[in-house]
C-alpha positions in Angstrom: -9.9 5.8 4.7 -10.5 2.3 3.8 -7.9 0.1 2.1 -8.8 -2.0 -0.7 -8.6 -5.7 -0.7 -6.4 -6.3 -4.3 -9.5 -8.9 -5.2 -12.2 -6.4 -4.5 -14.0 -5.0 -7.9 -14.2 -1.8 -8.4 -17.5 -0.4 -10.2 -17.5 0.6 -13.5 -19.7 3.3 -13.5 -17.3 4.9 -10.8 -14.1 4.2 -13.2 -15.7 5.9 -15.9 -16.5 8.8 -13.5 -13.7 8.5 -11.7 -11.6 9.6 -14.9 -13.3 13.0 -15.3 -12.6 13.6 -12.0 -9.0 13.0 -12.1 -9.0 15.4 -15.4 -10.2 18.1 -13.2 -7.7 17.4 -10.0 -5.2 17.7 -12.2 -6.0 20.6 -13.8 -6.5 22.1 -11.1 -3.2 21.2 -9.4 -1.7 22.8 -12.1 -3.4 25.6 -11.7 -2.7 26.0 -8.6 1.5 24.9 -8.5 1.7 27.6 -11.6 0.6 30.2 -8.9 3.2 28.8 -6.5 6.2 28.9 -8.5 5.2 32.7 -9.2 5.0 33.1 -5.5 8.2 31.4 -4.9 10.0 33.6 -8.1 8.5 36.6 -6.0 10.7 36.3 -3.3 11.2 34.8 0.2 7.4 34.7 1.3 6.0 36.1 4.9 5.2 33.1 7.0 2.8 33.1 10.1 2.6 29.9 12.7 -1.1 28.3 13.6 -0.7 26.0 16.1 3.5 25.9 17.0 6.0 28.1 16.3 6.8 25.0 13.4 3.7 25.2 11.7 4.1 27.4 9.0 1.4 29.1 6.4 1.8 31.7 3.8 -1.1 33.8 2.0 0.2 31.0 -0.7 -1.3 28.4 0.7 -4.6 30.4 1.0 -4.5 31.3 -2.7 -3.4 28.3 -3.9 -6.8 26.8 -2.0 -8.6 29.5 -3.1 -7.8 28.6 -7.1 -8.7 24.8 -6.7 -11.9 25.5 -4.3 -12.6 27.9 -7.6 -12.5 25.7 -10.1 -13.8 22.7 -8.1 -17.1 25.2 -7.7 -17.6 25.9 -10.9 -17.0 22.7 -12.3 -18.7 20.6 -9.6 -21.1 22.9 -7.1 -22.9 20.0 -5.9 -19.0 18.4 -4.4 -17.9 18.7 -0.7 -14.6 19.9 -0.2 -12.0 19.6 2.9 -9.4 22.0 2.4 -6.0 22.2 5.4 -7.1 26.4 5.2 -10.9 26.4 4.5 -12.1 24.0 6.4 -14.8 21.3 5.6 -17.5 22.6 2.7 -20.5 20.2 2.9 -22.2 19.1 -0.5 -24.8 16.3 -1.6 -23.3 14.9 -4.6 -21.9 11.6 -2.3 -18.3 13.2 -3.7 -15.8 14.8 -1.4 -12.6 16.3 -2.3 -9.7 16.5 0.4 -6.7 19.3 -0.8 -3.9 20.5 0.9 -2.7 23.6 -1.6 0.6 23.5 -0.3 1.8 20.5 1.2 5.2 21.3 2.6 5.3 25.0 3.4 8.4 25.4 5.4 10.3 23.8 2.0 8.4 27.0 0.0 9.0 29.0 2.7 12.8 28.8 2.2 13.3 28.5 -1.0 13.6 24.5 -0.7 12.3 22.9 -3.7 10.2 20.2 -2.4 6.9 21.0 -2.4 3.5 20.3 -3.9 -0.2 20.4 -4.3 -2.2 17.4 -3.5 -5.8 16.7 -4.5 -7.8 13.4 -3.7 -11.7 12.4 -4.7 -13.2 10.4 -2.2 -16.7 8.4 -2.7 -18.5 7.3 0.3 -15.5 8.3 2.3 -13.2 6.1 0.1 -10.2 7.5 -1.4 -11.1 6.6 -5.6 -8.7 9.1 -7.3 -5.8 11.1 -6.2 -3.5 13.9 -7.9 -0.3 15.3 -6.6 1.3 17.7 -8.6 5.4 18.5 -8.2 5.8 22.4 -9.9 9.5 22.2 -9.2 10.1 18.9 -10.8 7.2 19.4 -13.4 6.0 15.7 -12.0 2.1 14.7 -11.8 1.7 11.4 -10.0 -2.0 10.3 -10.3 -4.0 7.3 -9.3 -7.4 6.2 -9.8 -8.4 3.1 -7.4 -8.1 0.0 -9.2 -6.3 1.0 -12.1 -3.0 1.4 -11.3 -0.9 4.9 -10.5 1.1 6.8 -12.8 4.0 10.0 -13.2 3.1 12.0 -16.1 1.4 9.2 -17.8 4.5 6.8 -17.5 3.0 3.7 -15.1 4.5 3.6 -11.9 5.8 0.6 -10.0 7.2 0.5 -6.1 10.3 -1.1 -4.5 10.4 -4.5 -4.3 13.2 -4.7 -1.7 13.2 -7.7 0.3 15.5 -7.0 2.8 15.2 -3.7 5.6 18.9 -3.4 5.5 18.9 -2.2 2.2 16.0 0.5 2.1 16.1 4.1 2.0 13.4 4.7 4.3 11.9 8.9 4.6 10.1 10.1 7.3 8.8 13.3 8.2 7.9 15.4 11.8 5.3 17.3 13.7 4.9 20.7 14.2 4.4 19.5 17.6 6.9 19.5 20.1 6.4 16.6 22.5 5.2 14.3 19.1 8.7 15.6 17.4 10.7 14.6 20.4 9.5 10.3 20.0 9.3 11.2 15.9 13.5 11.3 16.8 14.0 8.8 18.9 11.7 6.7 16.3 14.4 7.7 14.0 17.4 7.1 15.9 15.7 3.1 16.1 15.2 3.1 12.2 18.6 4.4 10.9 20.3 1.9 12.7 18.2 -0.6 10.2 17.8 0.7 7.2 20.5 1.8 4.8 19.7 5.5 5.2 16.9 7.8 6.3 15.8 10.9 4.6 13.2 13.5 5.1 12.0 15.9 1.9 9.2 17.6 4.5 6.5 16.9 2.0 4.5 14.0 3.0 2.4 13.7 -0.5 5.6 13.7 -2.4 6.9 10.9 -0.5 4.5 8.9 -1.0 4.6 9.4 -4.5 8.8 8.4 -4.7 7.5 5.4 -2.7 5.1 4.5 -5.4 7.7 5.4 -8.1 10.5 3.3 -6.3 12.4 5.9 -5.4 11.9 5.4 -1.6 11.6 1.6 -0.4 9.5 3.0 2.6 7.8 6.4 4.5 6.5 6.5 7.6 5.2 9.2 9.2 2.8 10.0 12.6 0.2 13.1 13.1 -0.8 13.5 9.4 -3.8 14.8 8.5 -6.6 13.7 5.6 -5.0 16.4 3.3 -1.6 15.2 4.2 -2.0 11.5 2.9 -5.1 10.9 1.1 -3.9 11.2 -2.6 -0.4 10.1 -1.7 -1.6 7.0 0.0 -3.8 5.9 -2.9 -1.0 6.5 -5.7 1.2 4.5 -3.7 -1.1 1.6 -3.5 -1.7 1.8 -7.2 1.9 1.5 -7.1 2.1 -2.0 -5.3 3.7 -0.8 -2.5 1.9 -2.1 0.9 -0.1 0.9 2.5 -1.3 0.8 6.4 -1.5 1.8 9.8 -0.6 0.7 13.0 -3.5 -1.9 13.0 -4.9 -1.6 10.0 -5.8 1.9 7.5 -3.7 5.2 7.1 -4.7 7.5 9.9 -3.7 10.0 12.0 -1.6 7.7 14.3 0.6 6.0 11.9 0.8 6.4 7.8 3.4 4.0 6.7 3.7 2.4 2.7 7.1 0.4 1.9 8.2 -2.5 -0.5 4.9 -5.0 0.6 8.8 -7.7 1.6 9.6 -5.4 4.3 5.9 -4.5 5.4 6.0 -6.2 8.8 9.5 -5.5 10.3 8.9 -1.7 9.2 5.8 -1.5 11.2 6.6 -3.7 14.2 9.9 -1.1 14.3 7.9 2.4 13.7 4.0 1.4 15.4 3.3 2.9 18.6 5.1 1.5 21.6 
């Protein structure tokens, strides 16, 4: 994922196409966080583990994919899609879309009401528009590239603390053991900086309180695409500074914070 220099145009012709794309990721979204709060009104759903006993999934996530990937088909057959269940679909349109149908599953899983759907566009494997959609809250934070980010059409504008000291900082952890064990003694080093650390266990939604100020900074390591991709663009929208260890979002290191307290945030949570 490529971040975009603030002086960099973007194309018209992708604006104007950008916006029916964003009509559809949110309706979509919708869709799909209408079916999870009835799974969640059900009852306590059955959980299995993929790769650790931590990493959770429900048939809910695999519906929940299964009504965007619908929808996405029909509206768009020509699309690629890269889904956290189904894997990556190949297409030929030059547009891919990157969902994760239920980002924060061990939140649904117990009943914990932080939890969301997260759709982003990409063109020519650039991030252009991005939906996350909160069915507790009834939030939809969207973004498309160059034109700012918004929560329910309201426009949305990041921290602008200027000093680490005063920040609430989130993070999040892996499913991984031996990457959760130096995700705490990461934290341990942060809380002793900031003015308190948090952790919802949804990455998209974190991204989007960064954007709407709500967090002055999240950092997390081991995301994936689906984890980050419309959340990281929303929050960029937002004004808040979006990176890496060395440079983009990626699997390593996502991190977006008030731009003031961009470089003592990295230089304290980057790799060793």
């Amino acid at each position: 994922m490529r971040v975009r220099d603030k002086g960099e145009p973007v194309s018209l012709a992708h604006a104007v196409g950008d916006t029916a794309l964003l009509q559809l990721a949110t309706k979509a979204a919708h869709l799909a966080g209408d079916l999870l709060l009835r799974g969640a009104a059900a009852g306590r759903p059955a959980a299995r583990t993929k790769s650790s006993p931590a990493d959770l999934v429900t048939d809910h996530d695999r519906r929940s994919e299964e009504c965007v990937v619908e929808l996405l088909r029909t509206c768009r057959p020509d699309d690629g899609i890269l889904g956290e269940e189904g894997g990556e679909r190949p297409g030929r349109s030059g547009v891919r879309w990157v969902v994760d149908p239920l980002d924060g599953t061990a939140n649904f899983v117990a009943g914990y009401p932080a939890f969301a759907v997260s759709l982003a566009a990409e063109r020519a494997g650039v991030v252009t528009v991005g939906v996350v959609h909160d069915p507790c809250r009834g939030e939809t934070f969207a973004a498309i590239r160059g034109r700012g980010a918004t929560c329910d059409g309201r426009t949305l504008t990041a921290s602008r603390v200027d000093r680490l000291a005063q920040a609430l900082i989130s993070t999040g952890f892996s499913s991984d053991a031996g990457v959760r064990d130096r995700q705490a003694a990461c934290a341990a080093r942060v809380v002793r900086r900031v003015r308190d650390l948090r952790s919802s266990g949804s990455a998209a939604l974190d991204l989007c309180w960064v954007a709407a100020g709500r967090l002055d900074g999240y950092y997390e390591a081991d995301l994936r695409p689906w984890d980050r991709a419309a959340g990281v663009l929303i929050a960029q929208e937002a004004g808040a500074w979006v990176g890496g260890a060395a440079g983009p979002p990626d699997d390593a290191l996502t991190l977006a914070c008030a731009p003031a307290v961009a470089d003592e945030l990295r230089a304290l949570v980057g790799p060793e």
